[in-house]
LOTI-703767 format. One record per residue (C-alpha): x, y, z. Coordinates in nm, 3 decimals. Layout:
// residues N
        c1        c2        c3
         X         Y         Z
...
// end
This chain:
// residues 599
        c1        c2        c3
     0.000     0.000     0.000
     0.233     0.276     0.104
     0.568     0.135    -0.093
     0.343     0.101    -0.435
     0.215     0.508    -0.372
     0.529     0.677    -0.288
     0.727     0.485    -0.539
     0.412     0.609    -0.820
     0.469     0.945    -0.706
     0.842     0.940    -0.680
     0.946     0.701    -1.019
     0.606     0.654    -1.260
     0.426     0.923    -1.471
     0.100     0.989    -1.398
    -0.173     0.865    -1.673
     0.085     0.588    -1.766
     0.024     0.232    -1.758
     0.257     0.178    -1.529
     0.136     0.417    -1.265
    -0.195     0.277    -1.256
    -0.071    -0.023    -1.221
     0.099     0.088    -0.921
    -0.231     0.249    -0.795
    -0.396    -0.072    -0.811
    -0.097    -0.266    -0.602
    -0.164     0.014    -0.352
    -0.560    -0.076    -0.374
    -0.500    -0.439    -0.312
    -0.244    -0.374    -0.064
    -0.500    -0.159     0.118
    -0.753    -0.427     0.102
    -0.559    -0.695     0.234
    -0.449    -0.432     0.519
    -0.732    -0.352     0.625
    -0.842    -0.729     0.664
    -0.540    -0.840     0.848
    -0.586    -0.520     1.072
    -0.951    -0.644     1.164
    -0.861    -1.041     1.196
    -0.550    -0.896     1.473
    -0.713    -0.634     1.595
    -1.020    -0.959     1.702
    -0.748    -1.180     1.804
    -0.601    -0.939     2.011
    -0.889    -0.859     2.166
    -0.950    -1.292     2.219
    -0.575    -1.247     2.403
    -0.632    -0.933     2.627
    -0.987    -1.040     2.780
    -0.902    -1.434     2.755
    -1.252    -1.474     2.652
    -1.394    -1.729     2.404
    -1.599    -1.563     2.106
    -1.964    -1.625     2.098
    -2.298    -1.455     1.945
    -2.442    -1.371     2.257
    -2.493    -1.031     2.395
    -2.208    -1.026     2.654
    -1.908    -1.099     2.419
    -2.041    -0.849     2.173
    -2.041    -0.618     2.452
    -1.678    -0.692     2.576
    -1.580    -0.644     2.244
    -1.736    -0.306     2.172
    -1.588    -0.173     2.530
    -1.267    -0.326     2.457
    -1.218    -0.136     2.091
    -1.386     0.193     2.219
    -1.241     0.233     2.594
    -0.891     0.068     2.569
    -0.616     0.222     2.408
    -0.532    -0.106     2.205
    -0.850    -0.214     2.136
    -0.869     0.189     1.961
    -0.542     0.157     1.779
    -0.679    -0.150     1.594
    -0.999     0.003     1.528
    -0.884     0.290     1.408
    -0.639     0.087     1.171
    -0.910    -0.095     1.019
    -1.139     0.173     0.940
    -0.858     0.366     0.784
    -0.770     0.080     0.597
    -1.109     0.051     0.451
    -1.150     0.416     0.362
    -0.774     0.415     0.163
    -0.914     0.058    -0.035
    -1.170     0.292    -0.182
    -0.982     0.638    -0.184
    -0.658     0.464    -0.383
    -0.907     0.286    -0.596
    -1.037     0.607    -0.701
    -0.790     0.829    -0.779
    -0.567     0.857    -1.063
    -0.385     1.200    -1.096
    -0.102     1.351    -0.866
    -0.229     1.559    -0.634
    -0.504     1.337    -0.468
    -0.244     1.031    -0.451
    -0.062     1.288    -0.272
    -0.287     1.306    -0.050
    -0.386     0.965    -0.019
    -0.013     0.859     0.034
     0.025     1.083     0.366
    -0.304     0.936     0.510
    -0.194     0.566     0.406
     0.121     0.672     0.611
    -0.064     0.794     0.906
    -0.248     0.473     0.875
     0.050     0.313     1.014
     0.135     0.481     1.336
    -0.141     0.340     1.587
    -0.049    -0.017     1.465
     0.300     0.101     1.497
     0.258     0.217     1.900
     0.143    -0.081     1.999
     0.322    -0.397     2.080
     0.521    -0.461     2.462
     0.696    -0.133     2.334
     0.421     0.043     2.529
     0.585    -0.086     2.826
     0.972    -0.012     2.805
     1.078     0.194     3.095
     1.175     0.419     2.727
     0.863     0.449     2.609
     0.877     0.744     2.431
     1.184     0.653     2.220
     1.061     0.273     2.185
     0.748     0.376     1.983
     0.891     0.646     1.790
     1.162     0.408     1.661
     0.933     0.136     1.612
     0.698     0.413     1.376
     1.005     0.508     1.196
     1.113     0.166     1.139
     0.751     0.034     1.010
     0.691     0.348     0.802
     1.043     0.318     0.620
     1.028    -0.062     0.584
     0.689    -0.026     0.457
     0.819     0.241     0.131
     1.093    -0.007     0.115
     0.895    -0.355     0.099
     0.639    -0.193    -0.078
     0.826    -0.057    -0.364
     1.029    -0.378    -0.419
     0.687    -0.577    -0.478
     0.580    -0.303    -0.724
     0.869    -0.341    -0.930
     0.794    -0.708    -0.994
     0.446    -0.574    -1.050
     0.534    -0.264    -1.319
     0.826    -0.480    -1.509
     0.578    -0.597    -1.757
     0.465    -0.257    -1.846
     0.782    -0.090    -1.930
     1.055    -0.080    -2.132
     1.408    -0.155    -2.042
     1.471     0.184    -2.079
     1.190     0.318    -1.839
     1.277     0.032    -1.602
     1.630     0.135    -1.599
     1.492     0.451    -1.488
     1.234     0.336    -1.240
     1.536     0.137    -1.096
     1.733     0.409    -1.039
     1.501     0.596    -0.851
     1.372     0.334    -0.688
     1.708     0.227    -0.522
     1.754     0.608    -0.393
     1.430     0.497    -0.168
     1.549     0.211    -0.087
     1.913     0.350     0.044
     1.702     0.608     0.234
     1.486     0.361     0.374
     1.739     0.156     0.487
     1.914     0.358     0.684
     1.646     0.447     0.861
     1.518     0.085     0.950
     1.866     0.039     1.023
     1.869     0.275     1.334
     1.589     0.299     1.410
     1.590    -0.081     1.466
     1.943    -0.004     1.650
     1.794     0.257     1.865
     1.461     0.026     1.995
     1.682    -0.264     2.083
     1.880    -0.015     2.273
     1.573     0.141     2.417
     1.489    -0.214     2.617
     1.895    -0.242     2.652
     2.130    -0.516     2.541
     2.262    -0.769     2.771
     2.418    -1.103     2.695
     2.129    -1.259     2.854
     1.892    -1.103     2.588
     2.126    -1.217     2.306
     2.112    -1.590     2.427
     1.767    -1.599     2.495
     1.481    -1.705     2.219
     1.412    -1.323     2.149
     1.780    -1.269     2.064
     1.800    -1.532     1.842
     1.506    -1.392     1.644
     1.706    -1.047     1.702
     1.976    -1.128     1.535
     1.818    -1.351     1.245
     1.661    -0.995     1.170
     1.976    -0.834     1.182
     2.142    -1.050     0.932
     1.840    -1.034     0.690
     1.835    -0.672     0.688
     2.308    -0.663     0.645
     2.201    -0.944     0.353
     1.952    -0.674     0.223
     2.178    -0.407     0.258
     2.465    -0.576     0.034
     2.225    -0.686    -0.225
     2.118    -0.323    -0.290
     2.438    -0.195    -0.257
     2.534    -0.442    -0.547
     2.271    -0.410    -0.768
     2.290    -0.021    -0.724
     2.663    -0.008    -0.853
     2.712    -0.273    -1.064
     2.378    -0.399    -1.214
     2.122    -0.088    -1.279
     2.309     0.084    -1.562
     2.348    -0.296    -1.735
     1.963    -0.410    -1.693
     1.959    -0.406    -2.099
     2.219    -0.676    -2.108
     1.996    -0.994    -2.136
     2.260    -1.178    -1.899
     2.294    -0.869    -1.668
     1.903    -0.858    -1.630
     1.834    -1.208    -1.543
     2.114    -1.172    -1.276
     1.902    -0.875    -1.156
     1.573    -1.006    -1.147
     1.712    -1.314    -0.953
     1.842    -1.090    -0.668
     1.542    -0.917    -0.704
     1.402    -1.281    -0.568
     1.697    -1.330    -0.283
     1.574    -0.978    -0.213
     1.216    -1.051    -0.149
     1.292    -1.383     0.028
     1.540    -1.196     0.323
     1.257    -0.941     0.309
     1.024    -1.213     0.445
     1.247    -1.349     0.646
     1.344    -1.019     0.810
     0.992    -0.914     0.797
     0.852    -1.230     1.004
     1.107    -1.207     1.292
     1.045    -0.815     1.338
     0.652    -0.918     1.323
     0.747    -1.211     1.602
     0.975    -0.925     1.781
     0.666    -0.694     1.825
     0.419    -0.961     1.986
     0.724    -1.125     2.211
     0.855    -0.924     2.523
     1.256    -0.937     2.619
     1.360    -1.143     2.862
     1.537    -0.874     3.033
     1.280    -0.675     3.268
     1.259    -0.313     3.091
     0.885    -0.252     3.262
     0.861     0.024     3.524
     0.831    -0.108     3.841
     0.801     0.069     4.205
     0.644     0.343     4.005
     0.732     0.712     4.090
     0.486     1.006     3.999
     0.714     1.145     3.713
     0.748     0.799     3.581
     0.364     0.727     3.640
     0.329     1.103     3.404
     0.590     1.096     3.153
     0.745     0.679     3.149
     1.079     0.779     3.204
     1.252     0.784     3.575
     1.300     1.170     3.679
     1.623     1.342     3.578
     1.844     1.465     3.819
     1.893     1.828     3.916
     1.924     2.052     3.624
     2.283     2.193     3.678
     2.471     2.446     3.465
     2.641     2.176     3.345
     2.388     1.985     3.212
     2.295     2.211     2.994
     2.576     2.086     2.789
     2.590     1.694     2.873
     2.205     1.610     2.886
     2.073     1.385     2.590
     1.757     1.245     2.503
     1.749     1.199     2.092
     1.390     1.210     1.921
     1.434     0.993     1.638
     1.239     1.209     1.425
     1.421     1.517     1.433
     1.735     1.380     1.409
     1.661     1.188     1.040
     1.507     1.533     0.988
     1.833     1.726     1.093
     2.091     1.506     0.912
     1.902     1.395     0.578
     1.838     1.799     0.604
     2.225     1.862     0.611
     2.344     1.605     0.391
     2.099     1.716     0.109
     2.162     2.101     0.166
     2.571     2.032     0.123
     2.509     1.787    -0.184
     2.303     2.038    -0.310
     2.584     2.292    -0.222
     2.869     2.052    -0.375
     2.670     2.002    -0.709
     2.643     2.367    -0.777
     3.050     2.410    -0.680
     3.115     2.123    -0.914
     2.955     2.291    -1.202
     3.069     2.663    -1.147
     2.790     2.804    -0.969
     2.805     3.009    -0.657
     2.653     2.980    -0.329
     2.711     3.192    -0.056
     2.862     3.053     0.231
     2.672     3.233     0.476
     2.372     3.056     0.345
     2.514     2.753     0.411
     2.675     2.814     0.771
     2.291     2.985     0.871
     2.144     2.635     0.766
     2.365     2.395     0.965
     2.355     2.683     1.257
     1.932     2.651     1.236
     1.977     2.251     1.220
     2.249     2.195     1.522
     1.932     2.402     1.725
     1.689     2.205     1.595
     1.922     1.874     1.712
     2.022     2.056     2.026
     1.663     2.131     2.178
     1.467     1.822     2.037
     1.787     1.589     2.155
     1.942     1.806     2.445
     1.856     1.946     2.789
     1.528     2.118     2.658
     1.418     1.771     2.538
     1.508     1.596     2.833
     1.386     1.810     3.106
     1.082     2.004     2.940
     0.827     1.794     3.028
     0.926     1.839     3.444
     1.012     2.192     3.429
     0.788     2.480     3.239
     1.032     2.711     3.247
     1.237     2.468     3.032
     0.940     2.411     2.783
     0.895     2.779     2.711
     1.271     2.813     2.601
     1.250     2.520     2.387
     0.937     2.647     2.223
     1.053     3.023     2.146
     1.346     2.867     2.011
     1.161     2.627     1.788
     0.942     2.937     1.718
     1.171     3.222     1.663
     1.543     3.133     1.663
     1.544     2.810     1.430
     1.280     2.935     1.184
     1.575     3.239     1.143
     1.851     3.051     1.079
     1.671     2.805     0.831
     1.506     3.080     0.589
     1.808     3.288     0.589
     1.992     2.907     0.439
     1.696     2.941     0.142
     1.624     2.572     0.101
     1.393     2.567    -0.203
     1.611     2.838    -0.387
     1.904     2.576    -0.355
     1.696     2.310    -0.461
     1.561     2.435    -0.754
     1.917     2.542    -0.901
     2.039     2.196    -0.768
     1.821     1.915    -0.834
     1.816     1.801    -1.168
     1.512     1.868    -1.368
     1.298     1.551    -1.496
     1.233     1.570    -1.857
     1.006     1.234    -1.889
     0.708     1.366    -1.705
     0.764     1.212    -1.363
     0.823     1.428    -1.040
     1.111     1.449    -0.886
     1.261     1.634    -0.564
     1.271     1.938    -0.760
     0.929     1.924    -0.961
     0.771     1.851    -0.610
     0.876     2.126    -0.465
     0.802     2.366    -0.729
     0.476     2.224    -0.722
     0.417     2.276    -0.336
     0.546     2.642    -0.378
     0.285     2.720    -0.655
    -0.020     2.549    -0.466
    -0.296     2.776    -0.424
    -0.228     2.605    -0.062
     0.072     2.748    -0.027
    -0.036     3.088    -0.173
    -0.275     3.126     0.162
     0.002     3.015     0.433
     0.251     3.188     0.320
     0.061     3.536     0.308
     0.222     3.792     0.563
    -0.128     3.848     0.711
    -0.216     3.447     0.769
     0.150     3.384     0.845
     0.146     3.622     1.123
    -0.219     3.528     1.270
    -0.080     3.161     1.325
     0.239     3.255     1.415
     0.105     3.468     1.692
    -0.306     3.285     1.747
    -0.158     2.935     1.760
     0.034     3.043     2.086
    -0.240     3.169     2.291
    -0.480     2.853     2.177
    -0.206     2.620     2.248
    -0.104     2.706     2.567
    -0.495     2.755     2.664
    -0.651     2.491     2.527
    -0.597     2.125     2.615
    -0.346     2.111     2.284
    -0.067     2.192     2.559
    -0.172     1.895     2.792
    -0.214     1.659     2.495
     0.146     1.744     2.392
     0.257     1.608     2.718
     0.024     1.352     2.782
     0.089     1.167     2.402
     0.440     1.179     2.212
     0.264     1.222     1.905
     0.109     1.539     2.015
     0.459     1.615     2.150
     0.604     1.570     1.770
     0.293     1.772     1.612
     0.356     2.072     1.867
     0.787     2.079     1.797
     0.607     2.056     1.379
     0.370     2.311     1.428
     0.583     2.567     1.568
     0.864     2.517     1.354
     0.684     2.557     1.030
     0.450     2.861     1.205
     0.775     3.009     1.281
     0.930     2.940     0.954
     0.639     3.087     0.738
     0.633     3.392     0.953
     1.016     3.450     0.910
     0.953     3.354     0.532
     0.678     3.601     0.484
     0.914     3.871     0.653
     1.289     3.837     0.552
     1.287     3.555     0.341
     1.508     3.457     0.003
     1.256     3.176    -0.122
     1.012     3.283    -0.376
     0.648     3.375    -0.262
     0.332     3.444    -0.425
     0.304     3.789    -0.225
     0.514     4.016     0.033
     0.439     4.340     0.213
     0.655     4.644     0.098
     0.906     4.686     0.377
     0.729     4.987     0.557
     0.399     4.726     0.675
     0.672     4.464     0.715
     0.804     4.651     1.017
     0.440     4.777     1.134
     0.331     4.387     1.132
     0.627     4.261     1.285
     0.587     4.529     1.600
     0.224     4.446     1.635
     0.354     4.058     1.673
     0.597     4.165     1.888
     0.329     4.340     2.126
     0.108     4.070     2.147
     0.417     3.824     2.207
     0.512     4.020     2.528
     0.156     4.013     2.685
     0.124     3.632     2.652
     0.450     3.637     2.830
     0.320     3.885     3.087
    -0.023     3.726     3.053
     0.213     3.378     3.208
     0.338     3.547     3.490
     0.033     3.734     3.604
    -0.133     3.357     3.599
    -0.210     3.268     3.953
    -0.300     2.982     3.848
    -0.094     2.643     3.776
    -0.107     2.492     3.371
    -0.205     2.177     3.366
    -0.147     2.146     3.769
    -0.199     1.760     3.756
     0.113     1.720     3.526
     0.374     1.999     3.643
     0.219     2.025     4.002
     0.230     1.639     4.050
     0.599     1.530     3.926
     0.731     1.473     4.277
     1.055     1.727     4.171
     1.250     1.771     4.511
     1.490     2.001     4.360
     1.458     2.335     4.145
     1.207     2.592     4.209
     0.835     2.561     4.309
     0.601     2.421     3.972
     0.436     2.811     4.003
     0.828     2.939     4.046
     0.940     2.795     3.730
     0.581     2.917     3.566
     0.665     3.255     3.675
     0.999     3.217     3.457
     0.872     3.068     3.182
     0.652     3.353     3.122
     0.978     3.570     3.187
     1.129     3.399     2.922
     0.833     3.419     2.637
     0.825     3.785     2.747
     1.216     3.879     2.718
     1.436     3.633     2.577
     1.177     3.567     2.299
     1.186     3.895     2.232
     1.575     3.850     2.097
     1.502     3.669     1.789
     1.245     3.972     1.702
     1.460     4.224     1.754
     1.730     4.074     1.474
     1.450     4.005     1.218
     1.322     4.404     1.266
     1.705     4.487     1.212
     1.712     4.207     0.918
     1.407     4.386     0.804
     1.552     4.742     0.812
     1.897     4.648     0.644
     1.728     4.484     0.323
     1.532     4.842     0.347
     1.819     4.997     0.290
     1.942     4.759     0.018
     1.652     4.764    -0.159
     1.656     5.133    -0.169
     2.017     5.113    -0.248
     1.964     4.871    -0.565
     1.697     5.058    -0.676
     1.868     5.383    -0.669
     2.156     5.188    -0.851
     1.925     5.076    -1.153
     1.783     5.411    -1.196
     2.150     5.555    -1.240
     2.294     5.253    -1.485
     1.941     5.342    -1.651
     2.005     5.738    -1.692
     2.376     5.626    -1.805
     2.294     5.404    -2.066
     2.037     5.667    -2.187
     2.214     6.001    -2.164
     1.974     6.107    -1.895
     1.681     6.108    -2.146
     1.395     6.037    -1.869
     1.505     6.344    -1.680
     1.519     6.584    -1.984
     1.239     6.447    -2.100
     1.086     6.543    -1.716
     1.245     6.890    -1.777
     1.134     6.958    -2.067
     0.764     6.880    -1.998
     0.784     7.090    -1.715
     0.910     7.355    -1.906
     0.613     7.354    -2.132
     0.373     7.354    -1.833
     0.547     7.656    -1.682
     0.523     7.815    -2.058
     0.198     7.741    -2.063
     0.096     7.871    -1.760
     0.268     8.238    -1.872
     0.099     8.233    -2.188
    -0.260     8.187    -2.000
    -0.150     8.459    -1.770
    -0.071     8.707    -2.066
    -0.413     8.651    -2.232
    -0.600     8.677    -1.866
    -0.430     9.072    -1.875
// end
């Protein structure tokens, strides 16, 4: 399902044979999901209530309590309904932007199955399931796709296979890197010892580790030696058999991670002799927050680290590429980028990651950083600009990297949030209804929430910036003069949310930051006092440079325009301003003649 749409969107042409072929793969695949979801999610339910299934009316209500009130029984719920809506939604479309679409809800689709499991239950919990969602999600593109290109070979040439191929192993070398630590980093999360290695769930372990090194050398092989030779009759049957080993190791290592999920560790990674911050957040609470560990405390988020180093290593490729073929990029650009994306690692992998969720105070600098500071750094590194000079352009009527992004800057989508007056509203709204709403205690009650707040801020924060001081292209900016008048109105309204904080008698969410059990640091209302004292002043910082960012390309822009109006009266002797001379002479000639006749 997911493999066969992102590898249509990333490799095939829409309209083409070949990509409705792949949108039919994604059908079936839905179909058979959303069965198998269903026949688990009633087996499951068999296991958790030990019950034997009947037609009478006390089973049928067990059931319906068990998939509405539990948070396992929902998960599989959930699952199957979505699957059932994608059989039908994939079935139906055909063109690019509704597979799109589809695509990102099939991948949602995947994340409650993805949380459940005895992950729920690792003293790590938060890391366990967001390495266990990363590792479904990319082994699903990479499965997926592999099966589709058995499916598609019929349809194509050797040519457009060659092509297909191509791209198609660029997924797969993405993909595997990421089921490759993210598989590293939830066996870590449960910790290795030599008793888990010997035990039955070790052994399956490491028969999944070998199947995935196995897959990894195949694709490696096939990528360097075999794609570019797939016209070669010899060359291509050695291909398509590898293809085969490929699937069969794909099984294998598919089966054991399946067995992996429904089979607890030996070693005992549940919390036990509970404490009210692990109770709250799952984790044991962190020791005193020292100067010191402001520099030493790490907690890595999965998710934002892929994000931070695929981010880097395509900005410098992209960088490399131009340098290679005599184009310029200023370095500034660069360092700004790989400034915004060591803050992005620092606070979602750091100190503000670790302790955030025990002290408020901690929170509120993570979030104006996430806000204000990163958004900065990353517009002023002009991403899409880069991209669009970088990535090679497609002529065979598939979308690439660079054809997708042109495409999301043109959306009529994009013409809305990017808008200086929209940008602003959410920039500035979406912090008052987050913080009083219960979107701030779902952030810290659910991870996901956690990772759609550090989203949501980032990209509010980035469109604002955009809209203000950017180098990307936009459908529409404000001349410089309402730049500044917008960007002091944000700034007021900024400083009485933070005063708004500190005037709060009041605890947010009490039950959470008043109920951790912290012995050291200052009171839960203390530390509220300064996080308010921080959105107030220190977010103020970032909004300070973007006014002066603001004012200096003012002055530039004045500058260059002054410029072109001087090369222009060069070039033409000065002919608009004679011209302007002379017509004023005739108006003042005028004038005298009028005032002769009037006497």
């Amino acid at each position: 399902m997911v493999g066969s749409l992102v590898l249509a969107l990333y490799a095939l042409r829409a309209g083409s044979r070949a990509f409705d072929v792949a949108l039919d793969a994604a059908s079936v695949g839905a179909a058979v999901f959303t069965v198998s979801a269903g026949v688990t999610g009633f087996f499951t339910v068999l296991n958790a209530l030990g019950s034997t299934p009947s037609a009478d009316a006390q089973f049928g209500q067990q059931l319906g309590r068990f998939l509405i009130q539990q948070e396992l029984g929902r998960a599989w719920l959930i699952t199957t309904i979505a699957g059932a809506v994608l059989t039908v939604l994939i079935f139906a479309v055909r063109s690019w932007t509704p597979t799109l679409m589809v695509a990102i809800l099939a991948i949602a689709a995947l994340v409650p199955m993805a949380t459940q499991g005895h992950s729920g239950d690792d003293a790590n919990h938060s890391a366990a399931v967001m390495a266990l969602v990363l590792h479904v999600v990319a082994a699903a593109v990479w499965l997926g796709g592999l099966v589709l290109l058995v499916l598609v070979r019929p349809v194509l040439t050797r040519t457009e296979m060659t092509g297909v191929l191509r791209r198609y192993s660029s997924l797969a070398l993405v993909s595997f890197v990421v089921v490759a630590i993210s598989g590293t980093a939830r066996a870590l999360a449960g910790g290795i010892t030599l008793e888990l290695l010997t035990s039955p769930y070790g052994i399956v372990l490491l028969i999944k580790i070998a199947a995935l090194l196995a897959l990894g050398m195949l694709g490696a092989w096939y990528r360097v030696r075999l794609i570019e030779r797939i016209a070669d009759d010899a060359a291509s049957r050695r291909f398509w058999g590898l293809i085969s080993i490929e699937l069969a190791f794909m099984g294998i290592a598919s089966g054991a991670a399946a067995a992996l999920a429904r089979t607890p560790p030996p070693v005992d990674t549940s919390l036990s002799g509970l404490t009210p911050a692990q109770i709250l957040t799952g984790a044991p609470l962190p020791p005193e927050f020292t100067l010191v560990r402001w520099f030493t405390a790490w907690e890595i988020d999965l998710l934002w680290a892929f994000a931070v180093g695929f981010g880097a290593f395509f900005y410098l490729a992209g960088v490399i590429r131009l340098h290679r073929r005599g184009d310029t990029w200023p370095i500034y650009r660069t360092v700004l980028w790989l400034v915004g994306l060591a803050l992005l690692l620092w606070v979602t992998g750091g100190p503000i990651n670790v302790y955030q969720d025990y002290l408020f105070s901690v929170h509120m600098v993570g979030h104006m950083l996430l806000a204000m500071a990163i958004p900065l750094c990353l517009v002023a590194g002009a991403p899409v600009t880069l991209a669009a000079r970088a990535i090679r352009k497609r002529d065979d009527g598939t979308r690439g990297g660079r054809e997708w992004i042109l495409w999301a800057v043109h959306t009529p989508f994009s013409k809305v949030v990017t808008h200086p007056l929209f940008a602003a509203a959410m920039f500035i709204g979406s912090l008052w209804v987050f913080y009083y709403t219960d979107l701030f205690r779902w952030s810290l009650y659910d991870h996901i929430g956690h990772e759609w707040m550090v989203a949501h801020f980032l990209i509010s924060g980035y469109l604002f910036a955009l809209s203000l001081v950017g180098i990307d292209p936009v459908p529409y900016r404000f001349p410089y003069p309402f730049r500044l008048v917008t960007l002091i109105a944000v700034m007021a309204m900024h400083a009485f949310f933070g005063i708004a904080i500190m005037m709060q008698s009041g605890l947010m969410v009490a039950e959470w930051f008043g109920a951790m059990g912290r012995t050291w640091g200052p009171t839960p209302l203390e530390d509220q006092y300064v996080g308010g004292g921080v959105a107030w002043s220190v977010g103020e910082i970032p909004t300070l440079i973007l006014a002066l960012v603001v004012a200096i390309q003012w002055s530039r822009s004045d500058e260059r325009t002054q410029r072109r109006r001087d090369r222009q009266a060069d070039r033409t002797g000065d002919a608009e301003l004679n011209e302007y001379n002379e017509r004023l002479a005739q108006l003042a000639e005028r004038d005298a003649r009028r005032e002769r006749a009037g006497r």
